[in-house]
matplotlib code that plots the C-alpha trace (Angstrom):
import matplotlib.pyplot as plt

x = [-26.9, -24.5, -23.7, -24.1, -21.7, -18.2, -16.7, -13.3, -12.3, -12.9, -10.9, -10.7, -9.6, -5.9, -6.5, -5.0, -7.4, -9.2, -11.1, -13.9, -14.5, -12.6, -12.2, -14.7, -17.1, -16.4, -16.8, -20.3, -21.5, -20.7, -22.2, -25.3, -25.4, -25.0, -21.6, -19.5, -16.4, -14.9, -11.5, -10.3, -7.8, -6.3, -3.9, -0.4, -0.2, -1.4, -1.4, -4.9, -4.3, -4.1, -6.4, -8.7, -8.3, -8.8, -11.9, -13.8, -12.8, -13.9, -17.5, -17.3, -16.8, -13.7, -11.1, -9.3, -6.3, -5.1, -3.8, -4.4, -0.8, 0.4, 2.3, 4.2, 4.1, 6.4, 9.1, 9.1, 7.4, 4.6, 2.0, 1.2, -1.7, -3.4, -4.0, -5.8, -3.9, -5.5, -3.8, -4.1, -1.7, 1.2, 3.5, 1.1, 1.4, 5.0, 5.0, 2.6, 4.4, 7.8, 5.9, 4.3, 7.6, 9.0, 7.0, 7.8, 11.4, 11.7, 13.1, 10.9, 10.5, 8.6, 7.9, 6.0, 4.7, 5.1, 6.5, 7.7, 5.8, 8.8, 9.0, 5.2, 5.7, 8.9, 6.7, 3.4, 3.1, 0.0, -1.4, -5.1, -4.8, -7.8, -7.1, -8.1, -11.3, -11.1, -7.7, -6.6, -4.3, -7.1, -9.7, -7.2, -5.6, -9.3, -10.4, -7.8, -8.4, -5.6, -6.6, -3.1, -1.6, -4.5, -4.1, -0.1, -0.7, -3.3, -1.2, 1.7, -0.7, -1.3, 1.7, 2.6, -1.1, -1.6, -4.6, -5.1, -6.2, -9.6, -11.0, -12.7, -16.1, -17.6, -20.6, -21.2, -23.5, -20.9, -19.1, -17.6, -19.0, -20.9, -18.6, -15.5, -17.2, -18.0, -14.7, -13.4, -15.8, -14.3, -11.0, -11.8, -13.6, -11.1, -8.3, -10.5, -9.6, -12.9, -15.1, -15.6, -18.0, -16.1, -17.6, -14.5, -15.8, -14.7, -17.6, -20.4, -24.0, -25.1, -25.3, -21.5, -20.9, -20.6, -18.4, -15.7, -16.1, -14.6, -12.1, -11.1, -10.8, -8.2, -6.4, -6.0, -5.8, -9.1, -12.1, -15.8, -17.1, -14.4, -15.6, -11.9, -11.5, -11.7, -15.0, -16.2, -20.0, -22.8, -22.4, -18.5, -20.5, -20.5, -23.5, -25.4, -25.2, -28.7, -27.8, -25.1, -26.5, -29.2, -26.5, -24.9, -27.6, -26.8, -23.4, -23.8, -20.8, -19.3, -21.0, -20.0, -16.2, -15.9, -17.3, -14.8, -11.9, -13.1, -13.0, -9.3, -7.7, -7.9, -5.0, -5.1, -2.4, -2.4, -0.9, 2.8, 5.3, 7.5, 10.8, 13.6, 16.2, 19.8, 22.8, 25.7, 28.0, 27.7, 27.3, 24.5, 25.1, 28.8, 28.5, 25.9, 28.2, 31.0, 29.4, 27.6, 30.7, 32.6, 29.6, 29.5, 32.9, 33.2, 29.6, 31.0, 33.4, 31.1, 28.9, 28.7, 27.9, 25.2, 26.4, 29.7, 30.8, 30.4, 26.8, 26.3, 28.3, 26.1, 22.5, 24.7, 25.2, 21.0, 20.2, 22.5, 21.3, 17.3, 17.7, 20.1, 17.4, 14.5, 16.5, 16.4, 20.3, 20.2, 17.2, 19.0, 22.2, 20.3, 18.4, 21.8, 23.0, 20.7, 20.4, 24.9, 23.9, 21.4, 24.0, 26.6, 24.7, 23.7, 20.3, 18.6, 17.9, 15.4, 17.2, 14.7, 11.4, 8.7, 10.0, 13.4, 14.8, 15.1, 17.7, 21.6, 22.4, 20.2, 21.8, 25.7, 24.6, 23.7, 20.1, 19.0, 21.0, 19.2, 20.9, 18.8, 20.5, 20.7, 16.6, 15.6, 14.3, 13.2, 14.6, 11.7, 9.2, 10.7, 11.5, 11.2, 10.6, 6.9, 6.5, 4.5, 4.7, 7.6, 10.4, 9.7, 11.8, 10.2, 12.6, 12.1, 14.1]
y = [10.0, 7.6, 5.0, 1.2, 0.0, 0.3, -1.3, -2.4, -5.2, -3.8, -5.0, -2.1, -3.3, -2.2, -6.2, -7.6, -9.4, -10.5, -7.2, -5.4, -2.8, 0.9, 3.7, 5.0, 2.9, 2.3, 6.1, 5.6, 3.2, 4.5, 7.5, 5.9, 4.3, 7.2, 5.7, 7.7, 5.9, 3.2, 1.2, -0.4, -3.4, -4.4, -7.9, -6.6, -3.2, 0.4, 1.3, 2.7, 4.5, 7.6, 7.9, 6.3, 8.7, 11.8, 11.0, 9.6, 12.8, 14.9, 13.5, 13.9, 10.1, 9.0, 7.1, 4.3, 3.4, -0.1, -3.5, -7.5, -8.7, -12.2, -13.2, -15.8, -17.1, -20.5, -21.8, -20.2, -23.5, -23.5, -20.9, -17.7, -16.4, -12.9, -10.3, -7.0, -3.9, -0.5, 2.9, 5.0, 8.0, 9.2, 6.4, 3.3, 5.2, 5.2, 1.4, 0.0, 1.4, -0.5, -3.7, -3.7, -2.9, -5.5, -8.2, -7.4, -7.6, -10.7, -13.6, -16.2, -19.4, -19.7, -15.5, -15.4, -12.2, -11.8, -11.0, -12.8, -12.5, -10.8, -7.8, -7.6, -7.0, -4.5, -2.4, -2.4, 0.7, 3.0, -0.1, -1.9, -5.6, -7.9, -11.3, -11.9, -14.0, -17.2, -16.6, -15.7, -17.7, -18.3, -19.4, -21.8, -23.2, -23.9, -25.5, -28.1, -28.6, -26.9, -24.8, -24.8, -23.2, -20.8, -19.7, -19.4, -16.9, -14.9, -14.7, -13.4, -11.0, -9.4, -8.5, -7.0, -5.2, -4.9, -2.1, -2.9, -6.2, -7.3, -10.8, -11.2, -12.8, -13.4, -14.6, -16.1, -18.5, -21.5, -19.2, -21.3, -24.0, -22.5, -23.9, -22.1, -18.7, -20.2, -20.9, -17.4, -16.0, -17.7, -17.4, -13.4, -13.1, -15.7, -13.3, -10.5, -9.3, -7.4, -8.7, -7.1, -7.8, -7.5, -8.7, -9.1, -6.9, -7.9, -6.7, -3.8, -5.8, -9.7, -8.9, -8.6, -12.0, -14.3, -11.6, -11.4, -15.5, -15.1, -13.0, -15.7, -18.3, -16.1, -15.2, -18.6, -19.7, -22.4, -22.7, -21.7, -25.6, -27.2, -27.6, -28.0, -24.5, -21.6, -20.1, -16.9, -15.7, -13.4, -12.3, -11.2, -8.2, -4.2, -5.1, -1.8, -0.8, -2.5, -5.8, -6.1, -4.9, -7.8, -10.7, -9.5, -8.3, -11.3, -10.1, -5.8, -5.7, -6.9, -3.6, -1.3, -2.0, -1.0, 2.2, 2.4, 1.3, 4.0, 7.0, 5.6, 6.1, 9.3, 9.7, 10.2, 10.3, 13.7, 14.6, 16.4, 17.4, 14.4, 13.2, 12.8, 10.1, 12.1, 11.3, 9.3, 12.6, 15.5, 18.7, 17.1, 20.1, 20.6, 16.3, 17.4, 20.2, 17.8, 15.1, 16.9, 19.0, 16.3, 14.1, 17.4, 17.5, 13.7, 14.0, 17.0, 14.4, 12.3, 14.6, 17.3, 20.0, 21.8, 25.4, 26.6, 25.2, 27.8, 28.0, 24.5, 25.3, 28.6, 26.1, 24.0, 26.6, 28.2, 24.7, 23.8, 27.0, 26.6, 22.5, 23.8, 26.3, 24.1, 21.0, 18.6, 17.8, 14.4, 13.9, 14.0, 12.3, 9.0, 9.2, 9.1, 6.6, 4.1, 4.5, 4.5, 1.0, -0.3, 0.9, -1.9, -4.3, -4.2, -3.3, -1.6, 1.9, 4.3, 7.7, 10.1, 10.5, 13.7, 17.0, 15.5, 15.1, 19.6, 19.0, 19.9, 18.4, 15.4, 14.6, 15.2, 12.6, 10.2, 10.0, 11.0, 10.7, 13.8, 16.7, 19.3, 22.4, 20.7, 20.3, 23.4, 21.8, 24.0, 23.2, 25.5, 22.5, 20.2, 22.2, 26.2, 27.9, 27.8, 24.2, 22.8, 19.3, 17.2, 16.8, 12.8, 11.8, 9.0, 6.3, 3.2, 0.1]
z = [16.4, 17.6, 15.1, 16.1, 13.7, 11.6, 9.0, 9.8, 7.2, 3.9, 1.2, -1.7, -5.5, -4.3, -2.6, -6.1, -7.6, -4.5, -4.0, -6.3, -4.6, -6.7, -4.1, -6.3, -6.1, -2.3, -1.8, -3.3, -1.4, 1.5, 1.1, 0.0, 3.2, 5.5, 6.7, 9.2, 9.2, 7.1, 7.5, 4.0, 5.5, 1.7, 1.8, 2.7, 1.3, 1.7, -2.1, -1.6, 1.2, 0.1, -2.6, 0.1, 2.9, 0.6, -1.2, 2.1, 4.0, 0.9, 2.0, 5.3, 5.8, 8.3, 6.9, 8.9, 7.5, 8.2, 6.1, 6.2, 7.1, 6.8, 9.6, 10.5, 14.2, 13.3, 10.9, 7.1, 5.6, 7.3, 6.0, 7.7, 9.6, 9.1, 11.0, 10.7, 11.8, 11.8, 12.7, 15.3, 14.9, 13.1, 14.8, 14.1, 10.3, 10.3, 12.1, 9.9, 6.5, 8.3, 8.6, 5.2, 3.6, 5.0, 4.0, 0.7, 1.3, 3.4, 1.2, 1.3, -0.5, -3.8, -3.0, 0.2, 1.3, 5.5, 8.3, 11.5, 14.7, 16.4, 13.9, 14.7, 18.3, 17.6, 15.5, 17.5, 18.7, 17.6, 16.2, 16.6, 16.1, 14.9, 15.4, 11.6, 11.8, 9.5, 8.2, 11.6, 13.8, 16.9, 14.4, 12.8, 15.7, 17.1, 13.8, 13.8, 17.6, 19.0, 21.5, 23.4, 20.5, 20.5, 23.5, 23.0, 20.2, 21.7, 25.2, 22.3, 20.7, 24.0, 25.0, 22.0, 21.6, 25.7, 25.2, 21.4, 21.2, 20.0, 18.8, 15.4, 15.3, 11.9, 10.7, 7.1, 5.8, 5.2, 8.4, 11.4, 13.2, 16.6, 18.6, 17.1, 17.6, 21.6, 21.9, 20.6, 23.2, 26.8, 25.2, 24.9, 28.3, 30.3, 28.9, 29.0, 25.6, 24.3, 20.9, 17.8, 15.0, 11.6, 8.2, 5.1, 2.3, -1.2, -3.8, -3.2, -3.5, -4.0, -7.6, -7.3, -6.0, -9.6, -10.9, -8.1, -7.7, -11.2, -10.1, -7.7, -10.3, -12.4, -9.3, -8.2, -12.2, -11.4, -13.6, -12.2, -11.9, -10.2, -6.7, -4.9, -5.0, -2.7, -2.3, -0.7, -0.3, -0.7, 2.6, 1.9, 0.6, 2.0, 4.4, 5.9, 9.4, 9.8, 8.7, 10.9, 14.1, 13.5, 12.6, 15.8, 18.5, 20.6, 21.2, 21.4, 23.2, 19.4, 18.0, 20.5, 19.8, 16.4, 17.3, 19.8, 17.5, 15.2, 17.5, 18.7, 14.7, 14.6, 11.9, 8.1, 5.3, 3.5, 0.6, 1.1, -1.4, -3.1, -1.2, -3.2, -1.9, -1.8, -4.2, -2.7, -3.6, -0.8, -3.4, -5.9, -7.6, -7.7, -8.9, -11.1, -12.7, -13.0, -14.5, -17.1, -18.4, -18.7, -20.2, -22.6, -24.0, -24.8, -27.2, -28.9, -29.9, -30.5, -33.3, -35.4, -33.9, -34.8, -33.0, -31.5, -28.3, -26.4, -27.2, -26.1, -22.1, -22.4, -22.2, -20.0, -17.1, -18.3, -17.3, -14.3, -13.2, -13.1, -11.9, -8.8, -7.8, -7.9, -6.4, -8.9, -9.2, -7.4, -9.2, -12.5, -11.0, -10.0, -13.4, -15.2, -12.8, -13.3, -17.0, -17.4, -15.1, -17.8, -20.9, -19.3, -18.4, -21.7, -21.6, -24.6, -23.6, -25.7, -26.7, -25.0, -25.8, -24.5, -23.2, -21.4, -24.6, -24.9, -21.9, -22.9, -19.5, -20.3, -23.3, -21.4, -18.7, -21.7, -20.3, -24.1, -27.4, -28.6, -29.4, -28.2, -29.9, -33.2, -33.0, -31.3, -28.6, -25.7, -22.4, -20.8, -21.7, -19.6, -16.4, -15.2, -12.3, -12.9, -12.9, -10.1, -10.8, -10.1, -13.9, -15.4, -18.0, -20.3, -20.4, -22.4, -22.2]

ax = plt.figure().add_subplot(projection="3d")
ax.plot(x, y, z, "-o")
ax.set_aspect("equal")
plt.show()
């Protein structure tokens, strides 16, 4: 049975405390309501995505990867837009991941998370674009009566999205005024961009809706009765398929397109084996080897050794030995190179703590002031050839 309708603009828990909906409980949900596909779009990251894409397909259910971004189409002070990007393939993956990192690291005043429009278009490629609905830049440029502008950014949007372009129509109880929702409708058929239905997802049921209005109130740090304050509505719920085929049967057209953007993402993240960045020295090891005798030779200086030297350079080269063959030496070099940073910058550093503190090498490259031989501590505990999870050194500063 074909399905008459998707969910594209779901916003998971991973939407900091905007959302109320665990991948958990989303997984449920969906399941209960016979979903085939689902798209989680969280605000300006893809911290769920993962968790998300592995526990819908492990019910059969398609994930659609995609995030809320804030863009911004003018000068830094005035506030961004969003828009709704969802993947396609492995390129709108690696695009998407680009863009979300850099809003993050764009410096903004008083913290701003975005991006500029131009990045946008440089990194479009693989990429669905919804126009964003209410927070959108159509629906705000129409709401203050500027339909030039409107039509500026949507002209914008489509050459950057020339086959990936849809407009967001919405409908909520306190939802635009009719003739917004007309206007977003010649715009798309003057510019012959196609429609899609989308409803924004927060919480699971209407018994959810006081709970997450609270959640808005602490996010926003605003008290329950003051009535200045953002609001959001019952109908920001998970709606079933049913609901929304009857909010929307004047416009099937709407429907039909987020089938059609759900069988177009056909891409998932899967899990793969941690990438470790490299050293700044070409031989990790060799580095790895240098720093740690020498780090070894000043603390026998330092203490009372507990055994004769050569015992301690015996463990030394045991240890070098099993980290070189499981590729962990840049692992331990930026470890130690971070925690030397921290040391003189005068930052308190713990002196080891869990199964890194059994390490001779560990304790060379000051990452712990334990001396392992002197305790017995095993090195085995924290790293050996039959480890399959990645070594983690408890650090406390």
């Amino acid at each position: 049975m074909v399905p008459k309708f998707i969910h594209l603009r779901v916003h998971s828990a991973y939407s900091l405390l905007e959302g109320a909906l665990p991948i958990t409980l989303l997984s449920r949900a969906a399941q209960s309501m016979r979903m085939p596909a689902l798209a989680v779009t969280d605000r300006n990251n893809l911290f769920g995505a993962l968790e998300f894409s592995e526990t819908m397909a492990a019910l059969g259910i398609q994930p659609i990867i995609g995030t809320t971004l804030s863009v911004y189409f003018g000068a830094d002070d005035e506030p961004p837009f969003s828009l709704a990007l969802l993947v396609k393939n492995q390129n709108g993956y690696q695009n998407l991941m680009a863009l979300v990192s850099a809003a993050h690291l764009e410096d903004r005043a008083h913290g701003a998370v975005g991006i500029d429009a131009d990045l946008l278009g440089a990194h479009s490629a693989g990429l669905i674009c919804l126009t964003g609905g209410p927070e959108g830049p159509l629906n705000q440029h129409l709401s203050a009566g500027r339909a030039g502008p409107a039509e500026e950014v949507l002209a914008t949007l489509q050459s950057m999205f020339p086959d990936s372009l849809y407009i967001e129509l919405q409908r909520y109880a306190d939802g635009a005024p009719a003739d917004i929702e007309d206007a977003l409708v010649q715009l798309a058929y003057a510019r012959e961009v196609p429609l899609v239905a989308t409803n924004q997802a927060y919480f699971a049921s209407e018994d959810d809706y006081r709970a997450h209005d609270a959640l808005v109130c602490i996010a926003e740090g605003r008290y329950l009765n003051e009535e200045d304050r953002r609001r959001l509505t019952p109908d920001h719920r998970l709606k079933t398929a049913e609901e929304m085929v009857a909010l929307f049967a004047d416009l099937p057209e709407a429907l039909e397109s987020t089938v059609e953007i759900a069988q177009r993402c056909a891409f998932r993240p899967t899990e793969h084996k941690p990438i470790l960045p490299a050293f700044a020295a070409g031989d990790e090891l060799a580095e790895l080897r240098h720093q740690a005798e020498e780090g070894l030779r000043v603390r026998l200086t330092q203490v009372t050794a507990s055994a004769p030297e050569a015992d301690y350079f015996k463990r030394l080269d045991f240890e070098l030995d099993v980290i070189g063959k499981m590729g962990f030496p840049g692992y331990f070099l930026i470890v130690a190179d971070f925690i030397k940073w921290a040391k003189a910058q005068d930052i308190a550093v713990g002196p080891g703590r869990g199964s890194g503190a059994g390490s001779v090498v560990a304790w060379a490259l000051t990452i712990t002031d334990l001396d392992p031989l002197r305790f017995n501590l095993l090195f085995e505990r924290f790293l050996n050839p039959e480890r399959v999870s990645m070594p983690d050194f408890d650090i406390d500063f």
